[in-house]
C-alpha positions in Angstrom: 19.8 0.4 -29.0 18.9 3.6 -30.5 17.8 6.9 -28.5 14.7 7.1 -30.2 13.8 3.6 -29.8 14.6 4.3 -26.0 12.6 7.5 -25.8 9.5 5.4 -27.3 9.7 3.0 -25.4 9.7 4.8 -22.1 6.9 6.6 -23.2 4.5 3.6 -24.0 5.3 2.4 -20.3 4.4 5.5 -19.0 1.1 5.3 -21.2 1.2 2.4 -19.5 1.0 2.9 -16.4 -1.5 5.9 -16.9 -4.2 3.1 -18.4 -3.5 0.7 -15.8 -4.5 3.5 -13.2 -7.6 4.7 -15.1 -8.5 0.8 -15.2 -8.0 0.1 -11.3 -10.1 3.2 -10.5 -12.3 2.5 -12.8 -13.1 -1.5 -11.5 -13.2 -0.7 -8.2 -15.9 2.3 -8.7 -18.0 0.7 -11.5 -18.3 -2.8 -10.9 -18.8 -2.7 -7.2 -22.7 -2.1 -5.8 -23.2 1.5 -4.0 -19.3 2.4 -3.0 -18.9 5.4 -0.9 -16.5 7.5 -1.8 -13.8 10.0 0.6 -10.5 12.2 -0.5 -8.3 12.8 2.4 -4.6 14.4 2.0 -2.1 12.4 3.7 0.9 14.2 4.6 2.8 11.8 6.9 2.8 8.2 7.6 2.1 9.0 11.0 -1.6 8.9 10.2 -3.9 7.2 12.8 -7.4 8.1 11.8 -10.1 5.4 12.0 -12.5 4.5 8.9 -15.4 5.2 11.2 -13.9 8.8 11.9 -13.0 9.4 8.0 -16.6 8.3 6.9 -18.4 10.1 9.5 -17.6 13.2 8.0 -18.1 15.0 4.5 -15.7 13.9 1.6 -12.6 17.0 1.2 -13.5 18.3 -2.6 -9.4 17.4 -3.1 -6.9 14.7 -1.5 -3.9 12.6 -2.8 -6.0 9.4 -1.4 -8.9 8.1 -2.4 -10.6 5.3 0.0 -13.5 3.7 -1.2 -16.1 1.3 1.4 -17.8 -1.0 -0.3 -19.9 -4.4 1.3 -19.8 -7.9 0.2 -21.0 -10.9 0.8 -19.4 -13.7 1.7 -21.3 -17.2 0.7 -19.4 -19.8 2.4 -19.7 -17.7 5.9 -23.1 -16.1 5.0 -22.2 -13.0 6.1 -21.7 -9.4 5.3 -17.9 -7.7 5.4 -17.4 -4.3 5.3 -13.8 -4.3 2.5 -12.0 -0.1 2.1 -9.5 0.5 -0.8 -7.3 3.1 -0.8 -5.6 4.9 -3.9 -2.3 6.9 -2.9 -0.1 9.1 -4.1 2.3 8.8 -1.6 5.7 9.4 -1.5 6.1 9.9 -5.7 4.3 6.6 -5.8 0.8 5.5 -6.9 -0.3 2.5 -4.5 -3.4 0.5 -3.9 -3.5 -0.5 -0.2 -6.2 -2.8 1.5 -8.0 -2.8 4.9 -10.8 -5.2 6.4 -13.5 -3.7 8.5 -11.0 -3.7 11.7 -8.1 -1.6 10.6 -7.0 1.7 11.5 -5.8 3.6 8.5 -2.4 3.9 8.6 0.1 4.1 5.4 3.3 2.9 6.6 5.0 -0.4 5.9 3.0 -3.1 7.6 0.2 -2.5 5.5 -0.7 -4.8 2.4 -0.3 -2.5 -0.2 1.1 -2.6 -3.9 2.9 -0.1 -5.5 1.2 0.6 -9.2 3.4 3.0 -10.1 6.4 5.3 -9.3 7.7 8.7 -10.3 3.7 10.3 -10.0 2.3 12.9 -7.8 -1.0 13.3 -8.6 -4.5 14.3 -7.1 -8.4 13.4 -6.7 -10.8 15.9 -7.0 -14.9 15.3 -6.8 -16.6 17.7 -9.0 -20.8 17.4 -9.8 -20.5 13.5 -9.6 -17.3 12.7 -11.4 -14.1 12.0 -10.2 -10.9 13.7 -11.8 -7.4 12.7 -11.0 -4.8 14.8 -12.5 -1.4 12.8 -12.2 2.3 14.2 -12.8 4.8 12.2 -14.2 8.5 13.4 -12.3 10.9 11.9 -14.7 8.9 13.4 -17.6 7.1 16.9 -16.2 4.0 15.9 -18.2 1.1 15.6 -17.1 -2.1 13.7 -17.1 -6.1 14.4 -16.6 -8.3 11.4 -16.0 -12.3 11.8 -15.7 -14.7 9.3 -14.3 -18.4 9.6 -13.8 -18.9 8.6 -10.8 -22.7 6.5 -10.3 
């Protein structure tokens, strides 16, 4: 295989991976009803912070995790269930982890997560109702600006 063939195609799968992150955020803001939004920075896996404590409080203007709370019904049940995702960059990894309304937020292992995509550092910023993540790629040094409005 040729080096240039090689550097291309490393490349498009980091393009790659840069469009399959815009597109996650992206679903999960626009095409659920009234999400509410919260940046935290997460430092340690050691974490122990409830959802009730991180949404009683103002959103952090900058974090490396983005959890968004978002209601839906259930028909079968007829009820209401409160659902949170969480976007992290987390040890040079981008992952998507998920919580019912009981959980304590806590990134460590247990946790039903999926990694997206590895070799990033990246962060969320909310600025005048948009939400910009700038990611690094590690193997590379590039880096990446993505901008959503955020409704």
């Amino acid at each position: 295989m040729s080096t240039t063939f090689f550097l291309l195609n490393n490349d498009y799968k980091k393009e790659k991976n840069i469009i399959t992150i815009k597109n996650l955020l992206h679903g999960h803001i626009f095409w659920i009803k009234n999400p509410e939004l919260r940046l935290i920075n997460i430092k340690n896996s050691n974490n122990s912070l409830t959802f009730r404590e991180i949404f009683s409080k103002k959103s952090e203007n900058n974090g490396n995790t983005l959890i968004i709370k978002y209601n839906f019904f259930d028909s079968l049940e007829n009820k209401i269930y409160t659902v949170y995702r969480c976007f992290s960059f987390y040890e040079k990894n981008f992952s998507i982890f998920y919580f019912n309304q009981y959980d304590f937020f806590k990134l460590n292992e247990g946790r039903d997560s999926a990694i997206i995509a590895k070799n990033y550092q990246g962060f969320f910023y909310l600025e005048n109702n948009y939400l910009r993540l700038i990611i690094k790629d590690l193997e590379n040094d590039k880096n990446y600006e993505i901008t959503l409005p955020i409704l």
